[in-house]
PAPA-58824 format. One record per residue (C-alpha): residue number from 1; chain; x, y, z. Coordinates in Angstrom, 2 decimals, padded with zeros to 5 digits. Layout:
BEGIN
> nr  kette  u  v  w
> NUM  A  X  Y  Z
...
//
This chain:
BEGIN
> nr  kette  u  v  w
> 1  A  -008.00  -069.75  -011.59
> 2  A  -009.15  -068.33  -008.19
> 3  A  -012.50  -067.65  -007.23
> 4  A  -013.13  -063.84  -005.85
> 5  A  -016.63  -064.42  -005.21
> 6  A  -017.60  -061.71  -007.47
> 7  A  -016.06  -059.27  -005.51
> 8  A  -013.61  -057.89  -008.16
> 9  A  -009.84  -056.28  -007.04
> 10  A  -010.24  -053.90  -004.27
> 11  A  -010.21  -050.11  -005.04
> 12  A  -007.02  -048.41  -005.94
> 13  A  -006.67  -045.72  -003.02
> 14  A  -003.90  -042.49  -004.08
> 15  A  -004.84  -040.39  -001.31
> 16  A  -004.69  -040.53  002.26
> 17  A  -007.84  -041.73  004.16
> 18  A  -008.10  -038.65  005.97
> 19  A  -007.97  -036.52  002.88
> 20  A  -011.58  -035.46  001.13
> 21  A  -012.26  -034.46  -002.40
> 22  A  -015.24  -032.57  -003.82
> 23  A  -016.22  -032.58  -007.02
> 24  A  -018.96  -031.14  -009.79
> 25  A  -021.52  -029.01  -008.47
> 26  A  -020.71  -029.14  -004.68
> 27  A  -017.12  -027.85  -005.57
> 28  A  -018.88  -024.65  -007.11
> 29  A  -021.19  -024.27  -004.01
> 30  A  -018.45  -024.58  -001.93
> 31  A  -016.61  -021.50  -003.64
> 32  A  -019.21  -019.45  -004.70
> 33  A  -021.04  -019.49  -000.97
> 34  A  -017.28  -018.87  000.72
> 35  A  -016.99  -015.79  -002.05
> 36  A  -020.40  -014.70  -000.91
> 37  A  -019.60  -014.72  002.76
> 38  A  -016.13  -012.72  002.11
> 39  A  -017.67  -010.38  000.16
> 40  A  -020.58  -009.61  002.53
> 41  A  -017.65  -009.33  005.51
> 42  A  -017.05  -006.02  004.11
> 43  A  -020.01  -004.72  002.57
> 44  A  -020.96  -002.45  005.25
> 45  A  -017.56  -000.94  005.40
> 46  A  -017.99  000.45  001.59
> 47  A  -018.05  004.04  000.82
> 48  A  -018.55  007.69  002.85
> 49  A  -021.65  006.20  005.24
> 50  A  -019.96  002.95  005.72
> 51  A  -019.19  001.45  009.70
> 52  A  -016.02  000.30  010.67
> 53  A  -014.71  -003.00  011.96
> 54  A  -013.00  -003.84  014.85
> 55  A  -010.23  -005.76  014.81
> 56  A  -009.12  -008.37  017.84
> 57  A  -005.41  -010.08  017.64
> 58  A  -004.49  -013.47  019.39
> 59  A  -001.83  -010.92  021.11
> 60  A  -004.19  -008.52  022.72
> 61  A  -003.90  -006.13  019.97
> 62  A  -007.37  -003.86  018.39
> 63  A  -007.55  -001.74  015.60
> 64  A  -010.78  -000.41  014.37
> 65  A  -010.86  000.47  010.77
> 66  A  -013.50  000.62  007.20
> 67  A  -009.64  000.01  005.15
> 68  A  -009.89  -002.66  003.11
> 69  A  -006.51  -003.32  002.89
> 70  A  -006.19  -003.19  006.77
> 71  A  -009.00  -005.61  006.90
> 72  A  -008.02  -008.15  004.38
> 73  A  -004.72  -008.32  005.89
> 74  A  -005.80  -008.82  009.36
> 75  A  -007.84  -011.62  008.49
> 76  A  -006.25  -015.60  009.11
> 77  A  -008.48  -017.10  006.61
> 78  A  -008.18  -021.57  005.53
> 79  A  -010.81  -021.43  002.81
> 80  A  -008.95  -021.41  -000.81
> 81  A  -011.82  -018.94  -002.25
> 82  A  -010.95  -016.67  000.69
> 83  A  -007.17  -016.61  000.37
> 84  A  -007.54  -016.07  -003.47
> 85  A  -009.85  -013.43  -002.48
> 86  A  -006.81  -012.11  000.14
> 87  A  -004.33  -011.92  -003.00
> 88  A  -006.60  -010.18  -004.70
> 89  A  -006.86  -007.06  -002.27
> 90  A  -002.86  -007.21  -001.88
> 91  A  -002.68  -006.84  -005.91
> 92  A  -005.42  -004.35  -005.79
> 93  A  -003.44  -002.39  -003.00
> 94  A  -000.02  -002.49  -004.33
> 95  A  -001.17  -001.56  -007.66
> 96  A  -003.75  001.30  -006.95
> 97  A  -003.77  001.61  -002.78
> 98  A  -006.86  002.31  -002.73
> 99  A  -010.10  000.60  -004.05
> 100  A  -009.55  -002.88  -002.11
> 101  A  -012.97  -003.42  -000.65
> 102  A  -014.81  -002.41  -003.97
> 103  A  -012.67  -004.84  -005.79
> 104  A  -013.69  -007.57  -003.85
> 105  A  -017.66  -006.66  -003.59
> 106  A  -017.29  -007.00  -007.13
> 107  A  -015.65  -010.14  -007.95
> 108  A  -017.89  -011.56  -004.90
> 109  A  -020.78  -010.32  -007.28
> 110  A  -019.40  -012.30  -010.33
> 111  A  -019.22  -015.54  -008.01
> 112  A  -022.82  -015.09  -006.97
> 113  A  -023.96  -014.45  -010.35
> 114  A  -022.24  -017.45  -011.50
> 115  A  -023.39  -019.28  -008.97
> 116  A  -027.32  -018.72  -010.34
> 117  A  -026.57  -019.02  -013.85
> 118  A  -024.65  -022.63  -012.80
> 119  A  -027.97  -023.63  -011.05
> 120  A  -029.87  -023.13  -013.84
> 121  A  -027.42  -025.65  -015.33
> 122  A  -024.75  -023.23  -017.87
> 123  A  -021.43  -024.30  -018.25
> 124  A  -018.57  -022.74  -015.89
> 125  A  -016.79  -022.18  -019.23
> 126  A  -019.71  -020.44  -021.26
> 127  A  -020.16  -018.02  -018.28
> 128  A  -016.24  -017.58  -018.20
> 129  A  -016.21  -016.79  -021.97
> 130  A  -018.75  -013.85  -021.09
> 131  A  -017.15  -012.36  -018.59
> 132  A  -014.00  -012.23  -020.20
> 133  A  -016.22  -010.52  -023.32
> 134  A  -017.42  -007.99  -021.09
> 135  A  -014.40  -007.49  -019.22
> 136  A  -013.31  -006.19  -022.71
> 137  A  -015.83  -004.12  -023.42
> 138  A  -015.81  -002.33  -020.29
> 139  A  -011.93  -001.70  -020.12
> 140  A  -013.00  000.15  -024.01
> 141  A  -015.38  002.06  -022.37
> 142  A  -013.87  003.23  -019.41
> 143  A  -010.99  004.77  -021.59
> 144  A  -013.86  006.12  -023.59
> 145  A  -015.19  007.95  -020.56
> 146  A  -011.86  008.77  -018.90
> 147  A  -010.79  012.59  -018.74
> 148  A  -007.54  014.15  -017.95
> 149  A  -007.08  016.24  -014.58
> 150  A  -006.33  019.43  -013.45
> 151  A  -005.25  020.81  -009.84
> 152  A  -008.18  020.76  -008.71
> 153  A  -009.54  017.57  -010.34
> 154  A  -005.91  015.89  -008.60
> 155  A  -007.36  017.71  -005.17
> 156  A  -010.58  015.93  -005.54
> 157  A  -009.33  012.60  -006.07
> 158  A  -006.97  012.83  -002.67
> 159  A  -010.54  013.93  -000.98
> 160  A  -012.31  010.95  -002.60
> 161  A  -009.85  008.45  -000.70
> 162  A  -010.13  009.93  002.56
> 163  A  -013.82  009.64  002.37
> 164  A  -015.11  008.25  005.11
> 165  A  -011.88  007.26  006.85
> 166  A  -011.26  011.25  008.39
> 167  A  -013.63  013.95  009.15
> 168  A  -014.46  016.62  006.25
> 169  A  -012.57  019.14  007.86
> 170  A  -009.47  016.51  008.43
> 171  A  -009.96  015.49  004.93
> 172  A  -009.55  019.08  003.23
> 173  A  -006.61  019.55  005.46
> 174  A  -004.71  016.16  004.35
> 175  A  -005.98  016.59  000.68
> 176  A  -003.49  020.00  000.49
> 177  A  -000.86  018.22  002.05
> 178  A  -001.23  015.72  -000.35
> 179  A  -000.99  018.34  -003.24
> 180  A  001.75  020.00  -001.98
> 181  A  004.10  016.42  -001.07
> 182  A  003.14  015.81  -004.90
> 183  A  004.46  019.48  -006.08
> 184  A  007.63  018.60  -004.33
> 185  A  008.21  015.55  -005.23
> 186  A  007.40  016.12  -008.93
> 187  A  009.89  019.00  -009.19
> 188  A  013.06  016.72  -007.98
> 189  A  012.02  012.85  -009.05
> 190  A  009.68  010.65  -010.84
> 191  A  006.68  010.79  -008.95
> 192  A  006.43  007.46  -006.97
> 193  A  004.54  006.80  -003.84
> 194  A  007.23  004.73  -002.25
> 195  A  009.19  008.04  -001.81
> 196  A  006.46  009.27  000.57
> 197  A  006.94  007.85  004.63
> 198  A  005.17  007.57  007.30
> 199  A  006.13  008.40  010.72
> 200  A  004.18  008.47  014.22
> 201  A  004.58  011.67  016.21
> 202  A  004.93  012.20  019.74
> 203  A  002.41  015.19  019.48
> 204  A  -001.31  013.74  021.14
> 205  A  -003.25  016.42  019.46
> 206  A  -005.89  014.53  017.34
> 207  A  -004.85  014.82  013.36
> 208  A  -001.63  016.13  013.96
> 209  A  -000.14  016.53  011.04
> 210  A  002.63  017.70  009.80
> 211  A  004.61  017.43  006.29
> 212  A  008.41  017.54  006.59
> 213  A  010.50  017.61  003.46
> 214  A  012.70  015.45  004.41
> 215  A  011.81  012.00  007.15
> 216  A  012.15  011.02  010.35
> 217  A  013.73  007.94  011.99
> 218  A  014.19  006.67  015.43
> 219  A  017.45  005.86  016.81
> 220  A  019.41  005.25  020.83
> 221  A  022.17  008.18  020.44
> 222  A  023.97  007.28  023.62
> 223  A  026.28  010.42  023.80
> 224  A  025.45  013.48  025.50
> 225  A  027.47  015.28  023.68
> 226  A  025.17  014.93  020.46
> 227  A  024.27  017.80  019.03
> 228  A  020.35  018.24  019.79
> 229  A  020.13  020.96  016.57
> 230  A  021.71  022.10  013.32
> 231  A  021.09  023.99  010.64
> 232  A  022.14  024.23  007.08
> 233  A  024.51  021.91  007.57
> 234  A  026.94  019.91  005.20
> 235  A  026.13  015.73  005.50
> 236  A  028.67  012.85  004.72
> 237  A  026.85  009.20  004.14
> 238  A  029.40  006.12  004.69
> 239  A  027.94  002.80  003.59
> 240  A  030.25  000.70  005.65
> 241  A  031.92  001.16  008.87
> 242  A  033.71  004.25  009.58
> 243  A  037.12  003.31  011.08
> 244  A  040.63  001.73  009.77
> 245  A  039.32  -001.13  007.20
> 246  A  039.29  -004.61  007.84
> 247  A  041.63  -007.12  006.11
> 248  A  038.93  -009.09  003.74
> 249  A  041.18  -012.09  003.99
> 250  A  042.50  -013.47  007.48
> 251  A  046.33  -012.65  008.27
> 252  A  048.62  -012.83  011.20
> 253  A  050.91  -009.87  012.04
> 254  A  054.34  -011.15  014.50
> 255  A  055.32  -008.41  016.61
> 256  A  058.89  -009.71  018.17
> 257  A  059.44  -006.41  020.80
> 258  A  057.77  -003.82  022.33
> 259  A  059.15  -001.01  020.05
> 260  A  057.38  -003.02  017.21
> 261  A  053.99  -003.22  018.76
> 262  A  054.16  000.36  019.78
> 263  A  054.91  000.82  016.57
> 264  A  052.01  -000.60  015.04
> 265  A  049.73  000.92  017.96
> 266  A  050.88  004.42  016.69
> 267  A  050.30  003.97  013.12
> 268  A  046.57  002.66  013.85
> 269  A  046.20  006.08  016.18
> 270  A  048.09  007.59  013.05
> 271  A  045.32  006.49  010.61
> 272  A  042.49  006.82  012.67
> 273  A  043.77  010.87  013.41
> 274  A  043.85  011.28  009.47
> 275  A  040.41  010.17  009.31
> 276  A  039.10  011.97  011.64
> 277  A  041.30  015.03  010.08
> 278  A  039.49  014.56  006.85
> 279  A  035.98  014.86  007.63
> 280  A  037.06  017.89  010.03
> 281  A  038.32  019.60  006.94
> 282  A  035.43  018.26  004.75
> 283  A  033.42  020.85  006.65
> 284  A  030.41  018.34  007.29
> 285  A  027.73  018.96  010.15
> 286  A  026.90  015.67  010.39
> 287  A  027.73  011.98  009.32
> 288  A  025.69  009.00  009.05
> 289  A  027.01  005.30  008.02
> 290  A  025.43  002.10  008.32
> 291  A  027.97  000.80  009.97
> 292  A  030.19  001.21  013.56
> 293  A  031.70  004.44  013.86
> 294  A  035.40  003.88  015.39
> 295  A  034.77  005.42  019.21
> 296  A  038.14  007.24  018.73
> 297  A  036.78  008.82  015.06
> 298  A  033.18  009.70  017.22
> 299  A  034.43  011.57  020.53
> 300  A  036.53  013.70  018.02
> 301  A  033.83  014.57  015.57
> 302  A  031.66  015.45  018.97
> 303  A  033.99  017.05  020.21
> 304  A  033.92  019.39  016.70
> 305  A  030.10  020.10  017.38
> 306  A  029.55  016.99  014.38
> 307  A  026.40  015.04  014.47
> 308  A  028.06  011.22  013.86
> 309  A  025.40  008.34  013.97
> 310  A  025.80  005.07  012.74
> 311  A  024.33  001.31  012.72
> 312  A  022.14  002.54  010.07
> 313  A  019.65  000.58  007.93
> 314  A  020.86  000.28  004.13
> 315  A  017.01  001.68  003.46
> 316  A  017.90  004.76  005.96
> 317  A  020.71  005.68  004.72
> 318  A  019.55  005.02  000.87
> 319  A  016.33  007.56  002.32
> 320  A  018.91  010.15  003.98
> 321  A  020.84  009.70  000.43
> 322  A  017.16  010.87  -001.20
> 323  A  016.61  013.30  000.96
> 324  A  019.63  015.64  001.19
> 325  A  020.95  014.78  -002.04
> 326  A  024.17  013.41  -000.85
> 327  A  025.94  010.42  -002.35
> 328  A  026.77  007.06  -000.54
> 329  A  030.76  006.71  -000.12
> 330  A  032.29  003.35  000.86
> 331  A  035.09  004.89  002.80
> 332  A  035.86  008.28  004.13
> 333  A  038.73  008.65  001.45
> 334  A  036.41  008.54  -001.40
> 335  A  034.64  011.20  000.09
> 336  A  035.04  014.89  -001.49
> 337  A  032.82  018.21  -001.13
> 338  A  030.97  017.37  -004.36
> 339  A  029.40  014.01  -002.70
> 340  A  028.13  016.00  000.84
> 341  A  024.51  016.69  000.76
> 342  A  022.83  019.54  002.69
> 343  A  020.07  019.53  005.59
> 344  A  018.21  022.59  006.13
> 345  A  017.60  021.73  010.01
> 346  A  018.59  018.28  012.21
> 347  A  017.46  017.45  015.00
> 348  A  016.84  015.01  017.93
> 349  A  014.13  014.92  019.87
> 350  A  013.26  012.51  023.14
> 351  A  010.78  010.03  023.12
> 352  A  009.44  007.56  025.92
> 353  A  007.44  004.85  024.35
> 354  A  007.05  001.47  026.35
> 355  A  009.49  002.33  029.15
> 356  A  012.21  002.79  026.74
> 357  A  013.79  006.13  026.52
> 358  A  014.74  007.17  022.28
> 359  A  015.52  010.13  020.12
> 360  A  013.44  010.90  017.01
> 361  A  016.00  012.47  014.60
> 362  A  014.19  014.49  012.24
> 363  A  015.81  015.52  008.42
> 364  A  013.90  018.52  007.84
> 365  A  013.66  021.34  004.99
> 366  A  015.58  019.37  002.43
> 367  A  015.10  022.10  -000.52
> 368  A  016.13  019.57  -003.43
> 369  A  014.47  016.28  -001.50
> 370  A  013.04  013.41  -003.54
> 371  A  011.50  012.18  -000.79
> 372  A  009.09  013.66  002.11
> 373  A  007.43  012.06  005.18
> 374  A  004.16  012.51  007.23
> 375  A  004.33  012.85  010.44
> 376  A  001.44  012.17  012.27
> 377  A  -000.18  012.31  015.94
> 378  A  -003.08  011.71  017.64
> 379  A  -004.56  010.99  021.10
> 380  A  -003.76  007.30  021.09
> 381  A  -001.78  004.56  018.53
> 382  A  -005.42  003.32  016.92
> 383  A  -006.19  006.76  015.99
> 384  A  -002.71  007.27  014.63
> 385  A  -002.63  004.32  012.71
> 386  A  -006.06  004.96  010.56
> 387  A  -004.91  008.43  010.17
> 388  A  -001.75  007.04  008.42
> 389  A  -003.70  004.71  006.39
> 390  A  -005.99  007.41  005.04
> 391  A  -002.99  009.29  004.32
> 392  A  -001.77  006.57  002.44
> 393  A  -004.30  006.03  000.28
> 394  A  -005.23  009.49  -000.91
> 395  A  -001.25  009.57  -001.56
> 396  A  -001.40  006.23  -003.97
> 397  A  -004.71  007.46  -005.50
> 398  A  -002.97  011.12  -006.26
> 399  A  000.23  009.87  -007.77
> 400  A  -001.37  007.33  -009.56
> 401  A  -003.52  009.92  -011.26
> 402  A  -000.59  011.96  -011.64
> 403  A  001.24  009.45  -013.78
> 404  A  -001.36  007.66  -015.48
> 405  A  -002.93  011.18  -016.19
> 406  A  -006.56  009.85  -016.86
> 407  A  -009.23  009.67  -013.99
> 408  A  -012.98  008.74  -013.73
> 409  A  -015.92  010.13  -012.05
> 410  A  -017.16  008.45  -008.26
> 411  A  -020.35  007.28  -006.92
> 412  A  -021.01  004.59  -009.01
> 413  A  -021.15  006.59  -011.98
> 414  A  -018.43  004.28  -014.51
> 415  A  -019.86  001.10  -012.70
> 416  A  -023.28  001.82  -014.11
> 417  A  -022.12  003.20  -017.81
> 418  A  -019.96  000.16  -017.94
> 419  A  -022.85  -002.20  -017.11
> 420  A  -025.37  -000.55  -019.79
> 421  A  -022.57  -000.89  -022.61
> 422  A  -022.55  -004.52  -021.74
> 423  A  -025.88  -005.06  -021.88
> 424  A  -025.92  -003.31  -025.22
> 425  A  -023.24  -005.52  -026.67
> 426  A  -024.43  -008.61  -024.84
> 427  A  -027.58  -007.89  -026.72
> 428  A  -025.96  -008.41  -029.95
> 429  A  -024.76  -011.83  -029.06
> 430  A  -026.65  -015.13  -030.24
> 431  A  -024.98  -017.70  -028.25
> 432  A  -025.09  -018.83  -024.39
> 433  A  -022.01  -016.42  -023.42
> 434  A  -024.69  -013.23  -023.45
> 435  A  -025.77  -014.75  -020.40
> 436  A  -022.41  -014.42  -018.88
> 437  A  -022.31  -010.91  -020.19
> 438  A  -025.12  -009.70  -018.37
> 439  A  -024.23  -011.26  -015.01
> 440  A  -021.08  -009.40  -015.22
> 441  A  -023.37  -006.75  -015.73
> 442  A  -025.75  -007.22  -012.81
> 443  A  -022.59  -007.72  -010.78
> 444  A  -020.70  -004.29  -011.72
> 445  A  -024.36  -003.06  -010.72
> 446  A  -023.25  -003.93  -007.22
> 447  A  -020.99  -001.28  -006.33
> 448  A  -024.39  001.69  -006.66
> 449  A  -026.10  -000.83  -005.20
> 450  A  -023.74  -000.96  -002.21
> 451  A  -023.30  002.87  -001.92
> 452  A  -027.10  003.64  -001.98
> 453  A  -027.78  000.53  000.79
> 454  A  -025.02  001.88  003.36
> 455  A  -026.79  005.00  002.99
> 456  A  -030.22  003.92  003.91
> 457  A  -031.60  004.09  000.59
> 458  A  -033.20  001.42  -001.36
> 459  A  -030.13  -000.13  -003.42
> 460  A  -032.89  -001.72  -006.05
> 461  A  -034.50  001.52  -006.76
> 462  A  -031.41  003.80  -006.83
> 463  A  -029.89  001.59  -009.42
> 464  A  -032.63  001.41  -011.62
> 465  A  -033.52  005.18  -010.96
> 466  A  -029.50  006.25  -011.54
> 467  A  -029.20  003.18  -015.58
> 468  A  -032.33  004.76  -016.80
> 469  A  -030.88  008.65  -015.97
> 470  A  -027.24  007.79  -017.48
> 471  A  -029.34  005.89  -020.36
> 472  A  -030.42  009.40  -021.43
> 473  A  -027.17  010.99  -021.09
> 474  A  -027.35  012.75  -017.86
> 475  A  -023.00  011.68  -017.94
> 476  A  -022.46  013.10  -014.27
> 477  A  -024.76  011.20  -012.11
> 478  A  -024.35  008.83  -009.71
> 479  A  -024.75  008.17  -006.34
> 480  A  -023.93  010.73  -003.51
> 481  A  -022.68  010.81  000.04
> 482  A  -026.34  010.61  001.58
> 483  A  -027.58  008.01  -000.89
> 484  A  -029.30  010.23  -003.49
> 485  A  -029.05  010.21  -007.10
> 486  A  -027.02  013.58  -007.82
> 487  A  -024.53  015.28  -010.06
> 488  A  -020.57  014.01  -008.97
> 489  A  -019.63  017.41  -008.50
> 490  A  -016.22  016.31  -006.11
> 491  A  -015.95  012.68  -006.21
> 492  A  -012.97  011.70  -008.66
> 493  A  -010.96  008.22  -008.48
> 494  A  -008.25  007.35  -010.84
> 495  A  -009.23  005.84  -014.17
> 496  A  -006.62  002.94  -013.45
> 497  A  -007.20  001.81  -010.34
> 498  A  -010.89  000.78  -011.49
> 499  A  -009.61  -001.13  -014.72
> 500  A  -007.30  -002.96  -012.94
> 501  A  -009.99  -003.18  -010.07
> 502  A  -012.38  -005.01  -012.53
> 503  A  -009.85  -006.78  -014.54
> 504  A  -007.91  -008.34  -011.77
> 505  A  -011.41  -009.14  -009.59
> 506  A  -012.57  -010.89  -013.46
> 507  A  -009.54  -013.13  -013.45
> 508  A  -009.37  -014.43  -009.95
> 509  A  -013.35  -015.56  -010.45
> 510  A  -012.28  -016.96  -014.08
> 511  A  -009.65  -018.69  -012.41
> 512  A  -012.18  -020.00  -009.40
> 513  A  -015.02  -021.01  -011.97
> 514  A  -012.56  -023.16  -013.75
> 515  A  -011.75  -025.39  -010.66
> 516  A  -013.92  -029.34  -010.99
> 517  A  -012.10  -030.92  -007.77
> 518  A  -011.28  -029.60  -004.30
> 519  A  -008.65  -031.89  -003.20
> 520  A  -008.33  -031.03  000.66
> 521  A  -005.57  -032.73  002.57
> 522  A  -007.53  -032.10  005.74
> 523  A  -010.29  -033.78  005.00
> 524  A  -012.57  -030.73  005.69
//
């Protein structure tokens, strides 16, 4: 028997010496204060008196911008807290497009909350069991409180996400836009957002805007010879190359004398006049394929006054398919007068950006479109570029009212009605979890709070000014664009953007508060 001294058998080591792990209580500090910090990064950008951020690339690059969305994005973030917090503004965005940076003051509110009630030593799991509780009871009484629209309700709501991103005057402007994109779209397809584009004009008049029911695209059209304008004209799309089809397997052809290869030259001018022939007759204006378009088969459609363009995207063409109502052919012969579509006016237009010289070719007054596109200019590319993202998010907000057909009052007003219903329900409870319940409370308090601070106001006074009005049932209060306590005359979101809002922001702090280790392969 050997002797160790009494040193025992060294330590069993299963990660790398450079690697650090953090457990208990300092795990939960680590989160909760990188939560904290997130959430307070875009606290000032909240609601119609909040500032704006600018934003400085590696490349050069600035944007300056109160979006959410845009900010999130931007942001090249290590912590796990912060990139959890990232995914939840992209879920938040892609499910509602609007509502990002309230999402995320709110589930930075839950992590603070839990942060105190963990100091005070309660269980992560006892304040996770409350907050899924009142979760619950707040998605009950937000469809309790919920109201269906009208025209001008749906009007209100594209306002409400332009606030503070576009002037008032701007705002009323885009809002009708809005409207009337919906009205369009609604009468040819299910209403979906991705069938609205975007496009940046050439115009430098600030908040130029114009709605075209149809889109626009950039392409090089190297011909001079391309027509510049048509109207009512007759469109062919070829998904595939327009020109004598390629073998799909490889194959030799042995030509043994001149007659024979003139031969086979003719027939290929043969086949490529036929083609050519048929679209003539066809009667189109215009072709598009996302492929090559045989030279021979494009001088001789120019030469007819046709608009030919191809190299396509399979998007562009699918969106040229939406637009005009024509159907996608493989080849020219599968094309007959029943798949052409119709464009009410084509044309090109000439466009210098970055030394390089293209043509804008614009699809316009498409009567039976299922899709339309904004086109939008502006003195410079940063004003542009928040105009389009304003745009964008009064659009998701609208159609997702539109479908869902339910939406909510602004200011605050649901955040506080939700909050007293937990309280009242978290009063009933006997066990630990009612402490849970009213932090999630407290937190859903932030969002008032917020909107009366960025104001000026005093966010501790307006909040407990605005629970004890709604406590008597003054329903339509909440906080206004200057800070005051007033009657939501105008502000209107939709109801399921803010369940999915608190729901989502719930989950991604549930699934935070559960974490014991941080394993970090770094060592930071």
């Amino acid at each position: 028997m050997v002797e160790d001294g009494g040193a025992g058998p060294p330590p069993v080591r299963i990660l790398r010496p450079e690697s650090s792990v953090t457990s208990e209580s300092s795990v939960q500090d680590k989160l909760i204060g990188a939560a904290s910090i997130f959430a307070d990064l875009l606290r000032p950008t909240y609601g119609p008196m909040g500032l704006d951020k600018m934003l400085y690339k590696s490349n050069g690059e600035a944007s300056i911008t109160n979006d959410g969305a845009k900010i999130v994005s931007e942001l090249m973030v290590k912590h796990p807290t912060a990139k959890a917090f990232v995914s939840l503004g992209e879920s938040q965005e892609s499910a509602a497009g609007d509502g990002v940076t309230g999402c995320i003051l709110f589930a930075g509110a839950l992590m603070y909350e839990a942060g105190l009630l963990i100091s005070k030593g309660l269980h992560p799991l006892i304040i996770v069991e409350g907050y899924r509780e009142a979760c619950e009871v707040s998605m009950e009484e937000l469809d309790k409180i919920g109201f269906h629209y009208n025209d001008d309700e749906l009007l209100n709501v594209a306002k409400t996400a332009l606030t503070g991103k576009v002037t008032d005057s701007a705002s009323e402007n885009i809002a009708k836009l809005v409207m009337e994109g919906l009205k369009q779209i609604k009468s040819t397809s299910i209403c979906d957002s991705e069938n609205v584009l975007m496009a940046k004009s050439p115009n430098n008049i600030p908040m130029s805007i114009e709605l075209i029911n149809g889109l626009v695209f950039e392409k090089k059209l190297h011909l001079d010879k391309t027509p510049s304008e048509l109207r009512n004209c007759k469109v062919a799309l070829i998904n595939g190359e327009v020109g004598i089809r390629s073998l799909t397997r490889d194959s030799e052809i042995e030509i043994n004398s001149p007659e024979e290869l003139s031969g086979f030259i003719e027939s290929e001018d043969k086949q490529i006049e036929n083609l050519s022939k048929k679209l003539i007759e066809l009667g189109i204006n215009a072709l598009f394929s996302t492929g090559e378009i045989n030279k021979e088969i494009l001088h001789k459609l120019l030469s007819e006054g046709i608009f030919a363009l191809g190299g396509l995207s399979t998007q562009e063409l699918e969106n040229i398919s939406k637009a005009t109502q024509a159907t996608k052919c493989p080849v020219i012969e599968d094309i007959s007068t029943n798949e052409l579509g119709i464009i009410g006016l084509l044309k090109t237009e000439t466009v210098n950006s970055n030394g390089e010289t293209t043509q804008r070719v614009l699809i316009k007054d498409c009567k039976n479109t299922e899709l339309i596109t904004f086109d939008v200019g502006g003195s410079n590319d940063l004003a542009v570029e928040e105009t389009i993202r304003a745009i964008h998010d009064s659009v998701k907000a609208t159609f997702l009212t539109f479908n869902t057909k339910e939406l909510i009052l602004g200011g605050g007003n649901p955040h506080i009605l939700c909050s007293i219903k937990v309280r009242e329900i978290a009063d009933t409870k006997q066990g630990r979890e009612r402490l849970g319940m009213e932090a999630f409370a407290r937190a859903l308090e932030t969002i008032p709070a917020t909107l009366a601070a960025n104001a000026g106001k005093s966010s501790l006074d307006s909040v407990i000014e605005l629970r004890s009005r709604l406590k008597n049932n003054s329903e339509n209060l909440g906080i206004g664009a200057n800070g005051e306590i007033e009657q939501i005359h105008f502000a209107r979101e939709p109801k399921e953007s803010l369940k999915h809002s608190i729901n989502s922001a719930t989950e991604t702090v549930i699934g935070l508060l559960r974490v014991d280790q941080l394993i970090s392969a770094r060592g930071d």
